[in-house]
C-alpha positions in Angstrom: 122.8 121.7 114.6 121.9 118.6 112.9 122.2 118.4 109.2 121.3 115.5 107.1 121.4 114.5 103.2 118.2 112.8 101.8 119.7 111.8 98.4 117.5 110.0 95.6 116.9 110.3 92.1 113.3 111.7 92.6 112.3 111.1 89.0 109.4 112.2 89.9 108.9 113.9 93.6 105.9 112.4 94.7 103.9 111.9 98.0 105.9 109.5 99.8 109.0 111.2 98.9 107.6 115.1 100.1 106.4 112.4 103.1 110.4 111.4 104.1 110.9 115.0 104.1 108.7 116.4 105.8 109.7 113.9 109.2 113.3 114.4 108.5 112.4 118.6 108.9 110.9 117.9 112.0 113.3 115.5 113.5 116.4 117.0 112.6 117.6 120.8 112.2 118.8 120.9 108.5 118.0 118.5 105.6 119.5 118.6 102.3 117.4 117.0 99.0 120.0 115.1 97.1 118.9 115.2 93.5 120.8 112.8 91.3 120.9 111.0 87.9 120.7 107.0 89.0 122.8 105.2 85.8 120.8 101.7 87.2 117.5 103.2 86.1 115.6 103.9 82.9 116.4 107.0 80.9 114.3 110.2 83.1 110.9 111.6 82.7 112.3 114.5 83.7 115.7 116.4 83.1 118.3 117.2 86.3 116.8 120.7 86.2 113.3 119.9 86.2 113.9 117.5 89.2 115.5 120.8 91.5 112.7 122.9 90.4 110.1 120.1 91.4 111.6 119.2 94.4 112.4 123.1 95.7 108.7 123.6 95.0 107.2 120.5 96.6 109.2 121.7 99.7 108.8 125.3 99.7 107.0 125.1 103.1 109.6 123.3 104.8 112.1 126.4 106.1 114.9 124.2 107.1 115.5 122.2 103.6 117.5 122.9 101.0 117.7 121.2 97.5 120.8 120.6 95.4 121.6 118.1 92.9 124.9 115.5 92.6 126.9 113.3 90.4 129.4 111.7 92.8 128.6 109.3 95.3 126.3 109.8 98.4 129.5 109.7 100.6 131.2 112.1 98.8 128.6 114.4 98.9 127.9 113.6 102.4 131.7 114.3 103.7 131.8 117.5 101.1 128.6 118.9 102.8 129.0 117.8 106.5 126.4 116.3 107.4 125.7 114.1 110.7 123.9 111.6 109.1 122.4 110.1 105.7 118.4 109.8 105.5 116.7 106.8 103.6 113.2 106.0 103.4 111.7 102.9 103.9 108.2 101.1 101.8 108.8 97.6 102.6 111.4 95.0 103.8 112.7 94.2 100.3 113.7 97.8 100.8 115.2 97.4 103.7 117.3 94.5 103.3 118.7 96.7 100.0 119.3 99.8 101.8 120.7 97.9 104.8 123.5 96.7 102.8 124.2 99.9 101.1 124.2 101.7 104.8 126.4 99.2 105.8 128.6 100.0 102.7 128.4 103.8 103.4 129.6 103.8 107.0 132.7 100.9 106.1 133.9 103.5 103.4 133.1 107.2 105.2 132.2 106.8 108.5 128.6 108.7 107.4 126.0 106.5 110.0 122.5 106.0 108.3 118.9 106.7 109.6 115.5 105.0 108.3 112.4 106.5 108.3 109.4 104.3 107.4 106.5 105.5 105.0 103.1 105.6 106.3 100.9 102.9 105.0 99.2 105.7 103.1 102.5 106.6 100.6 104.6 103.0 101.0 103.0 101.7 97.6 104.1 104.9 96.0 107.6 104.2 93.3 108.6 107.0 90.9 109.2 104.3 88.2 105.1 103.3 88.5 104.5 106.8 88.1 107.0 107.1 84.8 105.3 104.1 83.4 102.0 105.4 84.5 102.4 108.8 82.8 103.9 107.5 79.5 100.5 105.5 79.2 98.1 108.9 79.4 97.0 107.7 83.1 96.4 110.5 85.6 98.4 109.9 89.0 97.7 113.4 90.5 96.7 111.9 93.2 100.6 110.5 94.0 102.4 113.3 93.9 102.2 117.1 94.8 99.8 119.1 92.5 102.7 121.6 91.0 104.2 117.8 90.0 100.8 117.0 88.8 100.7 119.6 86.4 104.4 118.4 85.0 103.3 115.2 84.4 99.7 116.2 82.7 102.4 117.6 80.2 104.3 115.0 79.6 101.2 112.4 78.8 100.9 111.6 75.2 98.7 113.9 73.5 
């Protein structure tokens, strides 16, 4: 069995996220949603909490994946967990000369080997922190992100 560990900050899930997913569930037997708190970026829409109950509903029709949520690094987690291999998805060359590097970093300090799966054309626009700043304006994104995540975000829009 195959198990990997799609980690991210997923502040919000949206399409091209629930995209990554979904080809990591058919390629490989297990996948494991990484939520975590990224220090580098601006303060979350959404709480750590709100995140796993997003991302576990956005996935509910993928049998083979399982959501959990970390505060150590992505090596860690990955060695804790055994998994075969780390999952990052891919929008545009600027990010993959940024994920390159950290893959590289990964497997010099763990061993853990790291597998790119590019977005479809369709999603590879798509960046949570567009869809925070989006939001906090009162601009409807709906069509970004899963309708249950829709509904979250309608909530969070200034009144």
């Amino acid at each position: 069995m195959v198990k990997v560990l799609y980690p991210g900050s997923f502040d919000p899930v949206h399409n091209g996220h629930i995209e990554i997913c979904t080809t990591a569930s058919r390629l490989f037997d297990h996948v494991v949603v990484a939520a975590m708190r990224n220090p580098q970026k601006s303060s979350p829409l959404f709480s750590d909490e709100e995140r796993i109950e997003m991302i576990t509903e956005a996935c509910s029709h993928l049998d083979n994946v399982e959501v959990v949520q970390f505060g150590e690094l992505v090596v860690d987690l990955a060695k804790r967990l055994e998994v075969d291999f780390i999952v990052k998805g891919l929008r545009s060359s600027g990010d993959f000369e940024s994920e390159l590097q950290m893959a590289q970093m990964n497997k010099s300090v763990s061993g853990v080997e790291t597998v790119f799966l590019p977005a479809t054309s369709g999603n590879a626009f798509i960046a949570s922190k567009y869809i925070r700043d989006i939001t906090k304006f009162g601009t409807d994104c709906s069509h970004l992100v899963p309708e249950s995540i829709a509904d979250r975000l309608r909530e969070k829009m200034p009144k």
